[in-house]
ZAMARGU-4260 file (C-alpha; in steps of 0.2 Angstrom, whole numbers, plus 5000, padded with zeros to 4 digits):
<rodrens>
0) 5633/5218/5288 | 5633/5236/5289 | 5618/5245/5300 | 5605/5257/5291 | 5601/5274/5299
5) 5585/5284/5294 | 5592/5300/5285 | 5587/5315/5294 | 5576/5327/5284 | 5581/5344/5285
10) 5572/5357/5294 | 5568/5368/5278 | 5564/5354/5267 | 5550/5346/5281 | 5542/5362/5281
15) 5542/5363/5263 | 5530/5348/5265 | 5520/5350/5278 | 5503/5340/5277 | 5491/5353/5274
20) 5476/5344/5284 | 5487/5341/5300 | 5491/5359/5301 | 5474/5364/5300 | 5469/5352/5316
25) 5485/5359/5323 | 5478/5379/5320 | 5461/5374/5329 | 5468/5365/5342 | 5479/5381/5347
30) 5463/5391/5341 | 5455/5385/5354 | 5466/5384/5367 | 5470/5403/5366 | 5450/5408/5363
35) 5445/5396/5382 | 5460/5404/5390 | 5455/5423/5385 | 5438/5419/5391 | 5443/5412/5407
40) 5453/5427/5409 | 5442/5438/5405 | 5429/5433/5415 | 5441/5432/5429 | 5444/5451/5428
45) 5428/5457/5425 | 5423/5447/5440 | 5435/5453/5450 | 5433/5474/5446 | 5414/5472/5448
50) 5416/5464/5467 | 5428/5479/5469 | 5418/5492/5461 | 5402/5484/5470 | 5409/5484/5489
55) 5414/5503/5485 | 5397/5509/5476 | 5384/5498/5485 | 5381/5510/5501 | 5379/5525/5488
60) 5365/5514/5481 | 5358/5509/5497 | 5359/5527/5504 | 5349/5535/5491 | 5334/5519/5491
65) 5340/5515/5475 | 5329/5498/5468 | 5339/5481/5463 | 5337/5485/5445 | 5345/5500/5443
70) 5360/5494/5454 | 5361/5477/5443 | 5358/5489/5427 | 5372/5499/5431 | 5384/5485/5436
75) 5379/5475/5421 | 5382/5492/5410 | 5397/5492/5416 | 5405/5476/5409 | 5409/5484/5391
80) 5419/5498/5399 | 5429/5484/5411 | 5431/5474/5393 | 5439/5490/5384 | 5451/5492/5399
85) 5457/5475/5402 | 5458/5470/5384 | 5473/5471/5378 | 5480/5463/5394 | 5469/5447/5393
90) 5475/5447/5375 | 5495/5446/5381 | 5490/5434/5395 | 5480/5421/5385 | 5493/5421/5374
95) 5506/5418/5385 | 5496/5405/5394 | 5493/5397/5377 | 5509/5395/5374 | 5515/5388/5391
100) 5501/5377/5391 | 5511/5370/5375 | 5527/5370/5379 | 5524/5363/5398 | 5516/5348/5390
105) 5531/5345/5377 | 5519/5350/5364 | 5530/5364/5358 | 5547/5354/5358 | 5537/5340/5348
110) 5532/5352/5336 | 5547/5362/5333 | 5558/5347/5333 | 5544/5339/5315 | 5552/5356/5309
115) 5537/5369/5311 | 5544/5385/5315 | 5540/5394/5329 | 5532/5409/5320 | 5520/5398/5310
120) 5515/5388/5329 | 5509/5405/5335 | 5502/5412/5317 | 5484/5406/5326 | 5487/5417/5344
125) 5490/5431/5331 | 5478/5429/5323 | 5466/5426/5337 | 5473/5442/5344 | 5471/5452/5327
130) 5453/5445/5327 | 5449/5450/5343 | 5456/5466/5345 | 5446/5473/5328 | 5430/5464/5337
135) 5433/5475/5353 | 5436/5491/5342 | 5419/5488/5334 | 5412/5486/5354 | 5421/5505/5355
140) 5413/5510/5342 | 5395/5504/5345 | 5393/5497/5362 | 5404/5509/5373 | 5398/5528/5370
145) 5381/5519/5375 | 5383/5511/5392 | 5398/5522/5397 | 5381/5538/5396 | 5372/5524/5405
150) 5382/5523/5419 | 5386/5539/5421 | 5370/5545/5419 | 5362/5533/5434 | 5379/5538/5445
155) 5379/5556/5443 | 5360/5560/5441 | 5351/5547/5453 | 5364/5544/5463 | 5375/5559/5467
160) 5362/5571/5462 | 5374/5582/5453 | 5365/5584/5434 | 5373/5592/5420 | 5372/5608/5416
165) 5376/5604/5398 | 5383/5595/5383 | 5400/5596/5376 | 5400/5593/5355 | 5412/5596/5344
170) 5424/5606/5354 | 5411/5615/5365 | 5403/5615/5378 | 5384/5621/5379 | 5377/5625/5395
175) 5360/5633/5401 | 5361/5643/5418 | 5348/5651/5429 | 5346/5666/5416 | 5356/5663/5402
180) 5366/5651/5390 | 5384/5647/5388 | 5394/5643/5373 | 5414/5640/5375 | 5427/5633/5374
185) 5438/5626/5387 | 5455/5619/5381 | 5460/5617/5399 | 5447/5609/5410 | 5458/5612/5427
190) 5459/5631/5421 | 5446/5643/5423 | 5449/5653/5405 | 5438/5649/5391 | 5439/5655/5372
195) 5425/5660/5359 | 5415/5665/5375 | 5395/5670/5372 | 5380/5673/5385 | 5362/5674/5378
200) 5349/5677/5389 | 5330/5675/5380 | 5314/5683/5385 | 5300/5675/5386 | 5294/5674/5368
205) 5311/5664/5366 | 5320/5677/5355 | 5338/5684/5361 | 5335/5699/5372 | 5355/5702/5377
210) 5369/5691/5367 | 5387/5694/5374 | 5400/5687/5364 | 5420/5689/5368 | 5438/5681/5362
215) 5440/5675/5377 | 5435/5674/5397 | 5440/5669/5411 | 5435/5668/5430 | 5444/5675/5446
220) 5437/5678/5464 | 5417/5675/5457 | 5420/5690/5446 | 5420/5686/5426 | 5433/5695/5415
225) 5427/5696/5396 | 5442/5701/5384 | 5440/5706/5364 | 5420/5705/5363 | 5404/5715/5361
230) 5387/5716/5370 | 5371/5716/5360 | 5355/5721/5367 | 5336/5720/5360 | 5329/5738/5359
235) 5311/5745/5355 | 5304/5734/5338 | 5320/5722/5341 | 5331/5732/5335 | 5351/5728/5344
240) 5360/5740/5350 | 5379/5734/5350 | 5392/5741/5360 | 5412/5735/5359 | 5422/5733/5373
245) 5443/5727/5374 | 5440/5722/5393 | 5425/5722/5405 | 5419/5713/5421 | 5401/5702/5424
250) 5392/5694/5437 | 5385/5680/5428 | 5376/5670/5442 | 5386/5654/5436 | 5403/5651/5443
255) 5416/5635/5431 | 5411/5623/5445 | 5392/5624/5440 | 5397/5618/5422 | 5398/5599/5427
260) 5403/5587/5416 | 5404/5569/5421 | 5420/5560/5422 | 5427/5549/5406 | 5414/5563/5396
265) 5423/5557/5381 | 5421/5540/5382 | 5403/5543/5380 | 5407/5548/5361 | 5409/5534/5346
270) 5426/5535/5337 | 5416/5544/5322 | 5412/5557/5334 | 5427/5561/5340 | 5433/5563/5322
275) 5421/5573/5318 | 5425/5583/5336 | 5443/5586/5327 | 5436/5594/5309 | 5426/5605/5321
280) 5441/5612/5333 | 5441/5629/5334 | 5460/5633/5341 | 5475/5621/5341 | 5475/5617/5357
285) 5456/5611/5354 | 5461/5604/5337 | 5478/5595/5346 | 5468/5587/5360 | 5452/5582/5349
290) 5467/5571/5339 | 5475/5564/5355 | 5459/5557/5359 | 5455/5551/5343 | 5471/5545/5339
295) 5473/5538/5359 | 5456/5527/5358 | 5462/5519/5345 | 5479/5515/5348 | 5474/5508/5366
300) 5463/5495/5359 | 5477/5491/5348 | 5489/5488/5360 | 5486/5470/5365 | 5493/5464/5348
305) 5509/5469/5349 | 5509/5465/5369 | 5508/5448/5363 | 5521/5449/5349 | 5534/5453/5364
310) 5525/5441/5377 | 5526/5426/5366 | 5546/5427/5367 | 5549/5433/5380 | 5539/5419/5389
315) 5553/5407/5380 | 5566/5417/5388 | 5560/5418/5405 | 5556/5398/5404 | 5573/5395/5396
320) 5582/5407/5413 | 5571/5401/5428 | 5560/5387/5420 | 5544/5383/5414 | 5534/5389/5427
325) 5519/5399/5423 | 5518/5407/5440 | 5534/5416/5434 | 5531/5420/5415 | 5515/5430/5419
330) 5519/5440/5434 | 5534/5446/5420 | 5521/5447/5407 | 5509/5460/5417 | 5525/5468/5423
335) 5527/5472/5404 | 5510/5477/5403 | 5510/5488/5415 | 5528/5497/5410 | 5520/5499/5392
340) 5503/5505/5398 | 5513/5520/5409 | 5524/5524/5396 | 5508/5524/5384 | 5498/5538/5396
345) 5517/5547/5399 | 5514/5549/5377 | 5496/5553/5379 | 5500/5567/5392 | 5514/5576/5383
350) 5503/5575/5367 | 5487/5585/5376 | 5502/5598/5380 | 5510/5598/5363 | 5523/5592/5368
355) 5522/5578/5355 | 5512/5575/5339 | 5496/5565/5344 | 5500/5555/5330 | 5517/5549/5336
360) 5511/5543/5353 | 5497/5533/5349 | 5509/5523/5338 | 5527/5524/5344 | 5522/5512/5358
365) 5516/5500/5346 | 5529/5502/5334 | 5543/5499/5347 | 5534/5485/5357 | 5529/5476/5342
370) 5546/5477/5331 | 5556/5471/5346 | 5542/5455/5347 | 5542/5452/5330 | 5561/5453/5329
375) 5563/5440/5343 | 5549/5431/5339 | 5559/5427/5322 | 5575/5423/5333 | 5566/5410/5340
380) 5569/5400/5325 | 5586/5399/5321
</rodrens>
């Protein structure tokens, strides 16, 4: 009597005909799994910056009588901006604890050996991922430029007491100083030359009594050095008198440390403002660094998805070397991070300089990061 043996069903042809309904339990069950760990993971940081950033602030508070609410306002204001920072990490690391969470409970090997293939196991942590990266990009757009001028409104103005002199939109910065107004451009915060200079002092029926305009300015030793420009003054029945100049020297009262603006100014601005901030840039430098940081807000929020296309194999690889131990696979995965958000700000950097299109470093991260995933995360398969 000759023994029967079941014939094996090859891989291609299982997957052919996988039951439709049992595939959809399987894509909530990993759904879930991914959307509990990002939340515990997120909480997690969040809870951990504000205990840092509380400890460091709280005796600012304290110092200047500040009440409870306005200190649990401004920590609470601050969870958005935490979110925007942290997000794509907790996006990698929930993903790779997903996936470990699977593969140390011989979920995964059971899974892979009923002929499902790797890439259509983590189709839901991508998915997930891709959902909630556009979900936090919409929180950039609508929920970020508020609570960022918030925060920094309670920090600067009620707790350091240092108020802004002015506004900066669409590549200019708008100050009003003891006697006059300022209109410039600034290119190069951490220099003190400015382009499209003006200074209008009004008198007291609010009509321009003396408009000086220039090319450009720029300040030395508390003296101001105006270069290309002209001097207008109201005469008898309003009538200006203009007078040309190539170079000449002023003593505006204001020096470029009066003209405050508050750290992470441009995180105050939805990403539809800094477009627009681009399509008003007066000089390349402006129009170059308005699209660095149009270009960079972007990208950033974008980059936990293709983290997670490399952190899904490359969890595989480091269990495969060293075993499946998690507390291994995500000190590797936030190495990665880490390598990819420095070479990240290195490409946003030389962008601002010109040293490379603003274009090219908001995506060459990405495209690199994410090709490399995707490739090995099809490699995985065979």
């Amino acid at each position: 009597m000759l023994d029967t043996f079941p014939t094996a069903v090859p891989a291609t042809a299982s997957r052919l005909h996988t039951p439709i309904f049992p595939m959809i339990l399987l894509n909530r069950y990993i759904l879930a799994l991914f959307l509990r760990h990002l939340g515990v993971i997120m909480a997690g940081f969040i809870s951990l910056y504000l205990l840092i950033d509380f400890f460091e602030k709280i005796d600012n508070f304290l110092e200047k009588g500040k009440s409870f609410a306005m200190i649990a306002t401004f920590f609470t204001a601050s969870i958005p901006s935490i979110i925007d920072l942290m997000s794509p990490v907790c996006i990698l690391l929930a993903g790779v604890v997903t996936l470990g969470v699977l593969n140390h409970s011989n979920e995964l090997i059971a899974l892979k050996a009923c002929g499902i293939p790797l890439r259509r196991i983590t189709r839901p942590i991508i998915g997930a991922g891709l959902a909630c990266t556009l979900l936090f990009l919409a929180m950039v757009q609508v929920v970020l430029p508020k609570t960022v001028s918030l925060t920094n409104e309670i920090w600067n103005k009620e707790v350091r007491g240092k108020v802004p002199l002015g506004i900066y939109r669409n590549g200019r910065y708008y100050y009003r100083g003891h006697e006059g107004f300022y209109s410039f451009a600034r290119p190069k915060p951490q220099q003190n030359r400015f382009n499209h200079f003006s200074y209008t002092i009004w008198n007291d029926q609010y009509r321009a009594d003396t408009l000086i305009a220039a090319e450009s300015a720029s300040w030395d030793q508390g003296i101001w050095t105006l270069f290309n420009g002209q001097v207008q003054r109201a005469g008898a029945n309003q009538r200006m008198t203009t007078e040309i100049f190539t170079e000449r020297r002023f003593n505006f009262a204001e020096t470029p440390d009066d003209f405050f603006v508050p750290a992470y100014r441009s995180m105050e601005l939805s990403l539809v403002q800094l477009y627009q901030e681009t399509r008003h840039a007066r000089s390349e430098d402006e129009h170059t660094r308005a699209l660095t940081n149009f270009y960079g807000r972007i990208s950033y929020t974008l980059l936990g998805l293709p983290l997670l296309l490399l952190g899904l194999p490359l969890l595989l690889a480091v269990y495969r070397a060293w075993g499946r131990d998690l507390s291994l696979a995500i000190p590797v995965s936030c190495g990665m991070a880490f390598v990819c958000w420095g070479a990240y700000t290195t490409l946003q950097s030389l962008a601002k300089a010109g040293y490379v299109p603003p274009l090219m470093s908001a995506i060459c991260i990405h495209l690199v990061v994410g090709g490399v995933g995707y490739f090995l995360l099809l490699r995985e398969d065979r």
